[in-house]
C-alpha positions as a printed Julia matrix, in Angstrom:
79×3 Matrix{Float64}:
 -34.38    4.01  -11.76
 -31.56    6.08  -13.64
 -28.44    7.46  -12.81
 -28.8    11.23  -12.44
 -25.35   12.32  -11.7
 -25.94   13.66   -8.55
 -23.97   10.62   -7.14
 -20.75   12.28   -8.59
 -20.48   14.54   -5.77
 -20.15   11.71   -3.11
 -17.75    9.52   -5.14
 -14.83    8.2    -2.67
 -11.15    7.48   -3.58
  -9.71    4.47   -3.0
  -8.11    3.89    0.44
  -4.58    3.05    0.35
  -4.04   -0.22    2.94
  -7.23   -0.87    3.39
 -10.12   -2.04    1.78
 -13.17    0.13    0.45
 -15.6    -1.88    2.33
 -13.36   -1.85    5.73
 -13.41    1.9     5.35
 -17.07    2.7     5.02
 -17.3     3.04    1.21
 -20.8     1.95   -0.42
 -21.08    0.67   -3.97
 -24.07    1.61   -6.51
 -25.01   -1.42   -8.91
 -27.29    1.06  -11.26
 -24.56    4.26  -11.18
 -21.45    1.39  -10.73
 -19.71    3.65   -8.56
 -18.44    3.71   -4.74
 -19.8     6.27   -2.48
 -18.88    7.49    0.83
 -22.62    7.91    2.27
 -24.38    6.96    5.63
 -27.35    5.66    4.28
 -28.38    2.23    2.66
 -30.11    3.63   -0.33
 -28.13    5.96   -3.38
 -28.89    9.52   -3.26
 -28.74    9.43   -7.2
 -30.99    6.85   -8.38
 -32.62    5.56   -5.15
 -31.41    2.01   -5.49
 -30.11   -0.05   -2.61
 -25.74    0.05   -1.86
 -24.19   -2.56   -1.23
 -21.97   -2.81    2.17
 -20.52   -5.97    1.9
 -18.31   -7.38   -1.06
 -19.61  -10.23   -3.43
 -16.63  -12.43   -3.85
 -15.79  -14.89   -1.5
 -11.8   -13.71   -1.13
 -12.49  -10.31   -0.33
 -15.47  -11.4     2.38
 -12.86  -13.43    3.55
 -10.1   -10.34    4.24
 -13.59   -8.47    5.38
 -14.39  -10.95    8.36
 -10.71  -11.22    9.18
 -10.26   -7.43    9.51
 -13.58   -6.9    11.53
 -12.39   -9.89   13.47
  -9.25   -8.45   14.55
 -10.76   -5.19   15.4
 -13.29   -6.97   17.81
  -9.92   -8.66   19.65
  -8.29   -5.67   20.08
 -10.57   -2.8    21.27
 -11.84   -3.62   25.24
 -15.68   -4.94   26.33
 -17.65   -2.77   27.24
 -19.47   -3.55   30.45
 -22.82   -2.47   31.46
 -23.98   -2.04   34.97
């Protein structure tokens, strides 16, 4: 599994205020880039993205961000 370049096209600019994660940005270990794509695997090289950050500060911000969102938007409730 090789980079191909084809990853180039989906290659996402850093959000200002936010983090990449937070805003649905993917990161390629084999092409080290960040992608904005739906899927889990890399449309270049076919390798699994990763969705959540590796070091423990930033998963920190991450949980605190998603936690906040949870508080804020309403339940749902099924009938």
């Amino acid at each position: 599994m090789t980079c191909k370049g084809i990853c180039i096209r989906h290659r996402a600019q850093k959000p200002v205020g936010s983090g990449r994660y937070v805003s649905g940005q993917r990161r390629c270990q084999i092409c080290e880039i960040f992608i904005k794509w739906e899927g889990l695997w890399c449309p270049c090289c076919g390798y699994r993205l990763r969705t959540k950050p590796r070091n423990l500060k930033y998963k920190a911000k991450l949980r605190a961000r998603s936690r906040r969102v949870e508080i804020t938007q309403p339940a749902i409730t099924v009938r």
